[in-house]
N, C-alpha and C positions, 0 to 999 in steps of 0.2 A: 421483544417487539421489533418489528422489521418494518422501516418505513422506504417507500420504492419511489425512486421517480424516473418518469416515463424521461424515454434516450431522448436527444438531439443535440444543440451544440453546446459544446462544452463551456464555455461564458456563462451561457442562459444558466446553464445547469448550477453551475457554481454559484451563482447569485441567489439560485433559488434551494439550494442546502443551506448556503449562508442565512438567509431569511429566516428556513425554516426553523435553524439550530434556536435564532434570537425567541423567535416567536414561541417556542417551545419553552423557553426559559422563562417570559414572561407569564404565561399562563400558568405554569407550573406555580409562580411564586402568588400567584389570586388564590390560588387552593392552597396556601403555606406549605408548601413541598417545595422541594429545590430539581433540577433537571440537571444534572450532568453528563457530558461528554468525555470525561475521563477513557482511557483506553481501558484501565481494568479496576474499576473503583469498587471491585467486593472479593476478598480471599476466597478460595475455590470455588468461583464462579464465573465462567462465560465472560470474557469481554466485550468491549463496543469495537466494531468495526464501520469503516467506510466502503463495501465493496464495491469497487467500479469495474463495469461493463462497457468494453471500448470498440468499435469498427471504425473503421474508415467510407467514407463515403464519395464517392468519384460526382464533382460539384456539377458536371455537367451532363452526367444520365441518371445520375439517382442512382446507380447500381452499389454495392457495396462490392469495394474492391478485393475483398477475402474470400471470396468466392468468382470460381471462374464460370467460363459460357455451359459447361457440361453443370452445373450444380458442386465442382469437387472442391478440396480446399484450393486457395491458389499458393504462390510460393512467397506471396505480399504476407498473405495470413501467419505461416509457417516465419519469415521473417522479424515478425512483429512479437511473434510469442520469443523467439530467439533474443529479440533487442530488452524483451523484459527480462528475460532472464539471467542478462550477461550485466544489464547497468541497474536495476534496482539494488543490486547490495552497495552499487557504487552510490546510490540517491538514496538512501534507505530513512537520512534524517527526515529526509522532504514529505515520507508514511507515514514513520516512528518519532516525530518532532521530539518526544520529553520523553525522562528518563522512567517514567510509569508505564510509554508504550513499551518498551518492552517485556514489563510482565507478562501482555496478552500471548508472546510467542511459546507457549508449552505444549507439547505435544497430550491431545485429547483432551481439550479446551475449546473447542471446536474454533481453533483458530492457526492458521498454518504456520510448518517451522520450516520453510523450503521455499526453493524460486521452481520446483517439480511444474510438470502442467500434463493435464491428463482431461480426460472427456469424462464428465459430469463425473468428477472426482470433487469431491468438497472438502480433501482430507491434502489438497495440492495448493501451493500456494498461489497458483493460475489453472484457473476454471475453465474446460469449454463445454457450453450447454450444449443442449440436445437442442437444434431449432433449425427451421427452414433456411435451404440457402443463404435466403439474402438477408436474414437478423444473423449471420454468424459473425460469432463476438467471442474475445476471449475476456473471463472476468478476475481481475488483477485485486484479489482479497489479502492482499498486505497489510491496504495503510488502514488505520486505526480511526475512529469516530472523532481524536482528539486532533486531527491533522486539520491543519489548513486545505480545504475544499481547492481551492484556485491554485494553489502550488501541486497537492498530490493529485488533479488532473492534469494541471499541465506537467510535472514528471514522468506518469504514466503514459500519457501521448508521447512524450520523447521518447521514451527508453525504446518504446515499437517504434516511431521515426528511426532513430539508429538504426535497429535490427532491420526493416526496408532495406534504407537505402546504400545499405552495405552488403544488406542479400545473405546474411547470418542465418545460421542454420538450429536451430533447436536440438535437443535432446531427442531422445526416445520416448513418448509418452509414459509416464507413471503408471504401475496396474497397483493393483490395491491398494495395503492403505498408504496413506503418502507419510503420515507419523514416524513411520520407521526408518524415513529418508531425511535423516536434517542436514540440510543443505551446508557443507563447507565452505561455503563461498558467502554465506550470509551473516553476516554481523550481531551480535547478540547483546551488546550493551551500546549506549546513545556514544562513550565513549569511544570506541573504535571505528562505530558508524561513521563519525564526523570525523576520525582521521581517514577514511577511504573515501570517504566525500570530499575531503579538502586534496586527495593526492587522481581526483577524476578530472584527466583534463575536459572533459564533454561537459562537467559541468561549468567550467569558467569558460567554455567557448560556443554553448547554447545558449547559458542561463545569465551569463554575464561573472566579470571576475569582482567587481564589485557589490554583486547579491549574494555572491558565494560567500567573501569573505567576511561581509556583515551578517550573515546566518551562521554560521558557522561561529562566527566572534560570540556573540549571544545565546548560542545553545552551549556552547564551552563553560558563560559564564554559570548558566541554571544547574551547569555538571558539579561545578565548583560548590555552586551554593547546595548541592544535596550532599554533597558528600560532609559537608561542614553540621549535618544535623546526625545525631547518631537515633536510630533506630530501638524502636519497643524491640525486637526482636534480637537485638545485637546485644541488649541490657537483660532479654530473659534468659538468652541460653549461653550467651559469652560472660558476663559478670561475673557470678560465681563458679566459672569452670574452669577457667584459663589460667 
């Protein structure tokens, strides 16, 4: 099930995922069923994603700035997919908060193992749709349905801020499938994520060095406490083998 909510600013927006998630759960539990937001709460099946769709918008024509006067892409555009590419593995806790989100990263899961970005490619882990000028967006299918709304937009607006305002350049579009490209520069367990997020100066010099190091403190500790529980699966196939 896909549920959509219409673009504008990203506050409103986050207020009203936030909302929606509570309100979801509440209903859910009238009909004795439970609602979860887990990134991958069922074995070979599909996870939950949060995919956001991001532009810029120029506050005093309304124009979207990713698109220039002729219709083409602009070089803000092209920047911004660069910024996401170069600091989401550096922010990757801020998508992938808990050590469940990364289950959802396997390849034909329909869910991406790359910072790749390719045109109406679903198989990249940055989207650009087919759409008129001035709705061009790139759509940054990272973070997980389990992520905080308010941090993994405002992470994803940063990463493209950087890429801007330093005028970063992008890759080469990805052509097919994008599965076959796992990104070396992306992080695969909560553990190594949060040591390349603790060693990102942009994040203690955007996001503060004080939220860093209290996020980061606290995702360390839920690493600790998983690792202290041993596994159904650690007990069926490691027990009598080893």
């Amino acid at each position: 099930m896909e549920i959509n909510f219409r673009h504008g600013d990203p506050l409103i927006l986050a207020d009203q995922v936030f909302l929606f998630k509570r309100t979801l759960r509440e209903a859910a539990l009238k009909h004795q069923v439970v609602a979860t937001f887990m990134s991958k709460p069922i074995t070979d099946e599909p996870g939950s994603a949060m995919h956001l769709h991001q532009s810029i918008v120029d506050t005093k024509t309304g124009k979207n700035v990713f698109t220039n006067e002729d219709g083409t892409s602009s070089s803000l555009f092209y920047g911004h997919i660069a910024g996401l590419q170069q600091f989401i593995p550096e922010m990757l806790p801020l998508f992938a908060p808990n050590v469940n989100s990364f289950r959802r990263f396997l390849p034909d899961t329909s869910a991406p193992v790359n910072v790749e970005w390719g045109e109406e490619n679903r198989t990249c882990g940055l989207r650009v749709p087919s759409c008129s000028p001035q709705a061009r967006r790139v759509e940054n299918r990272l973070p997980g349905a389990d992520a905080n709304c308010y941090l993994a937009i405002a992470a994803s607006l940063l990463c493209g801020y950087i890429g801007m305002i330093r005028e970063l350049k992008p890759t080469p579009p990805a052509q097919g499938r994008g599965y076959e490209i796992r990104s070396p520069t992306l992080p695969y367990t909560l553990e190594y994520a949060l040591e390349r997020m603790e060693n990102c100066d942009e994040v203690a010099e955007y996001l503060g060095e004080s939220f860093a190091r209290g996020f980061i403190a606290v995702k360390r500790k839920e690493q600790e406490n998983f690792k202290r529980v041993i596994s159904s699966w650690e007990r069926e196939f490691l027990l009598l083998t080893v």
